[in-house]
matplotlib code that plots the C-alpha trace (Angstrom):
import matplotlib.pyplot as plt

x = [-19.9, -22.1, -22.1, -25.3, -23.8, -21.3, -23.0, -19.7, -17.2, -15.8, -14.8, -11.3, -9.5, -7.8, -4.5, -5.3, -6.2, -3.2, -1.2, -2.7, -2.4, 1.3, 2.0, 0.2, 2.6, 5.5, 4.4, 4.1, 6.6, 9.4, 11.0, 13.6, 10.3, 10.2, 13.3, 13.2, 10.2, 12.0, 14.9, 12.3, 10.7, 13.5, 14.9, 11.8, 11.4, 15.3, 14.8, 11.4, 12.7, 16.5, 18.9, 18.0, 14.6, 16.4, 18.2, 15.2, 13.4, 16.4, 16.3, 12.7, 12.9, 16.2, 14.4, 11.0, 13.1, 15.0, 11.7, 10.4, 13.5, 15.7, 19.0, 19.9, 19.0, 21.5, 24.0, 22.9, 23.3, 26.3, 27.7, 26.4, 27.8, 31.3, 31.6, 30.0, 33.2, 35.9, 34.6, 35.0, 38.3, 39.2, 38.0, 39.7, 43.0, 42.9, 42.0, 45.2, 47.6]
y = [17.0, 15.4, 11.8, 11.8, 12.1, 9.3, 7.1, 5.2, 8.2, 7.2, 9.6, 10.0, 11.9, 15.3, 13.4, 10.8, 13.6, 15.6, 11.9, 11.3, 15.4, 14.8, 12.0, 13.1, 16.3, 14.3, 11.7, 15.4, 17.5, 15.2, 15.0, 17.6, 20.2, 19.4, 20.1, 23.6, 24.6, 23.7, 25.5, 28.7, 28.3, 28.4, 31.2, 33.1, 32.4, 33.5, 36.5, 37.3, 36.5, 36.7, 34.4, 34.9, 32.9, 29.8, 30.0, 30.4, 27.9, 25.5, 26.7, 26.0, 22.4, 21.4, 22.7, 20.2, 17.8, 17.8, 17.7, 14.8, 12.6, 14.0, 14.0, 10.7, 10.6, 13.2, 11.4, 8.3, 10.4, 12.1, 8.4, 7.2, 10.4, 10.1, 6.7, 7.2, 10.2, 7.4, 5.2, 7.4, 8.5, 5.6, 4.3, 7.4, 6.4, 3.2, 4.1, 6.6, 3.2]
z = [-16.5, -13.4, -12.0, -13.7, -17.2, -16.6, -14.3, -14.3, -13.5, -10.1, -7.0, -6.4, -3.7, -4.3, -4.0, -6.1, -8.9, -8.2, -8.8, -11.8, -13.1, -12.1, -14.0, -17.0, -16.9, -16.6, -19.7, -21.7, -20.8, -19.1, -15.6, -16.9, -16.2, -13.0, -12.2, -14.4, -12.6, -9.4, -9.9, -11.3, -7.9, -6.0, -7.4, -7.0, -3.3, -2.9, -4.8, -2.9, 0.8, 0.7, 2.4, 5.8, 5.0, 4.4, 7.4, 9.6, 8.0, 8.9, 12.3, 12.7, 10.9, 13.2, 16.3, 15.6, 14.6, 18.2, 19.9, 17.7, 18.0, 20.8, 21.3, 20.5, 16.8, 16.2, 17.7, 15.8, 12.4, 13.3, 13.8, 10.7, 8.6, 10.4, 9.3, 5.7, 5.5, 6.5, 4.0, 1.5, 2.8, 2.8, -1.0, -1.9, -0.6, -2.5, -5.3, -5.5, -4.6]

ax = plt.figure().add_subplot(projection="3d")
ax.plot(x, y, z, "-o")
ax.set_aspect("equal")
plt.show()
C-alpha cells in the first residue's frame, strides 16, 4: 500500500520499524525466544567458525578499546573489579559467622 492509499500513514525510520517489529515479536512469542534464538545463533557461529573466532574477535574488541580509552581506563576497571571481588569476599565471610 502507497502514501496515497493512506494519506495518514506516517514515515518511520528503519530503526523505528525494526523497534516496533521487535516488540511485536516479543508481545507474541515471549522474551524466552529471544534468548532461544540467541543461544541457536550462537551455537551456529561456534559450530561455523570454531573457537579460535571468538578469541580474535576479543583480541580485536580489547585492542579498539585500548586506543579509544587508553591505558587508564583499564586501570580504572581493574580497580573497580578488585574491589567488587573483596566485597564479595568479604560478604561471603560473614555470612559463614
Amino acid at each position: 500500500m502507497s502514501d496515497r492509499e493512506h494519506p495518514e500513514a506516517k514515515e518511520i525510520t528503519v530503526a523505528e520499524a525494526g523497534r516496533r517489529g521487535g516488540e511485536t515479536v516479543k508481545a507474541r512469542y515471549g522474551k524466552e525466544f529471544y534468548t532461544e534464538i540467541g543461544h541457536k545463533g550462537g551455537r551456529t557461529t561456534s559450530e561455523k567458525y570454531g573457537a579460535d573466532f571468538y578469541g580474535e574477535i576479543g583480541r580485536k574488541g580489547g585492542k579498539r578499546t585500548a586506543q579509544r580509552y587508553g591505558h587508564e581506563f583499564y586501570e580504572r576497571i581493574g580497580k573497580k573489579g578488585g574491589q567488587r571481588v573483596r566485597e564479595l569476599i568479604e560478604r561471603g565471610k560473614r555470612a559463614t559467622k
